[in-house]
C-alpha positions as CSV (number, residue, x, y, z in Angstrom):
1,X,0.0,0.0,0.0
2,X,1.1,3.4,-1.0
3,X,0.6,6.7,0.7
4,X,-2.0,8.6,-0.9
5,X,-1.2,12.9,-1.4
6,X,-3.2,15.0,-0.1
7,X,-5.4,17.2,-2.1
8,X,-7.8,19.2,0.0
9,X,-10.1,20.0,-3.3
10,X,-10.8,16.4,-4.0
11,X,-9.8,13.3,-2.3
12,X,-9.1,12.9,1.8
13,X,-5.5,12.1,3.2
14,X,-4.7,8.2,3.7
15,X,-2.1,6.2,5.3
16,X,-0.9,2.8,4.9
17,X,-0.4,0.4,7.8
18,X,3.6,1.1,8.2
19,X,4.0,4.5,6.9
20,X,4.8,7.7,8.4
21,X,1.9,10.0,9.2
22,X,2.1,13.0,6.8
23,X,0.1,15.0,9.2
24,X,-0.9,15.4,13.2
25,X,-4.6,14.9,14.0
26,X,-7.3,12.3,14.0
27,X,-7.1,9.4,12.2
28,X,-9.5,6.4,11.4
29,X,-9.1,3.0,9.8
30,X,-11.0,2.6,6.4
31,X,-14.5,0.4,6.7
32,X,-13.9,0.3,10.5
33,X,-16.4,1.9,12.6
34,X,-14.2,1.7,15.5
35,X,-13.1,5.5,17.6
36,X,-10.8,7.5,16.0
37,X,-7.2,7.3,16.8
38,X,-4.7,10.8,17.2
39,X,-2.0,10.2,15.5
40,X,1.3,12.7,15.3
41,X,2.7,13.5,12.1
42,X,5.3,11.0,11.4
43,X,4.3,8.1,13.8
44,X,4.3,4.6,11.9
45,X,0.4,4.1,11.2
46,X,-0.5,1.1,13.2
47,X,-2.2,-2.2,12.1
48,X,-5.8,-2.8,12.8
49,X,-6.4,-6.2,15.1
50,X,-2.7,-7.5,13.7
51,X,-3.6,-6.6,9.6
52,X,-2.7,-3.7,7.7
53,X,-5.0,-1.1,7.6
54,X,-5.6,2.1,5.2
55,X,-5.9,4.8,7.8
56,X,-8.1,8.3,7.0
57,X,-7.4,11.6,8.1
58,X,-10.3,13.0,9.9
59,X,-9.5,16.2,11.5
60,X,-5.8,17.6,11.0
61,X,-4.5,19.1,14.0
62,X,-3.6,22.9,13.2
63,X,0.4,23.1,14.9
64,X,-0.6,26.8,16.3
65,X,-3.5,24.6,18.0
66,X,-0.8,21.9,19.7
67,X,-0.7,22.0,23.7
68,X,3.1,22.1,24.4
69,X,3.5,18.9,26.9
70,X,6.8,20.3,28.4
71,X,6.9,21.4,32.0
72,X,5.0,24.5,32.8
C-alpha cells in the first residue's frame, strides 16, 4: 500500500499500515467503525487487530493549536 497525497479539493489524506503520518490529528481506519485514533505527524500508522490497515485523516491538528506537553 502506497501513501495517498493529499489534495484538500478532491480526495481525503490516507495512510498505509507502516508508513509515516504525513500529518498530526485524527485518524481512522478505512471500513472500520471503530473511535478514532490521534495520530502525530510522522508516527508509523499502526495495524488494525494484527492486519494492515488504510488509515483516513479525519480532522488535521492545526500546529498553532498543539498544547506544548513540556513542563509548565
Amino acid at each position: 500500500m502506497e501513501i495517498v497525497a493529499k489534495n484538500r479539493t478532491s480526495s481525503p489524506t490516507t495512510a498505509a499500515t507502516g508508513h509515516h503520518a504525513p500529518t498530526s490529528g485524527w485518524w481512522r481506519p478505512q471500513d472500520d467503525p471503530k473511535p478514532y485514533r490521534y495520530i502525530q505527524r510522522g508516527q508509523t500508522m499502526p495495524a488494525v487487530d494484527g492486519a494492515q490497515a488504510l488509515w483516513t485523516l479525519i480532522h488535521e491538528l492545526d500546529p498553532s493549536q498543539r498544547v506544548s506537553q513540556g513542563n509548565r
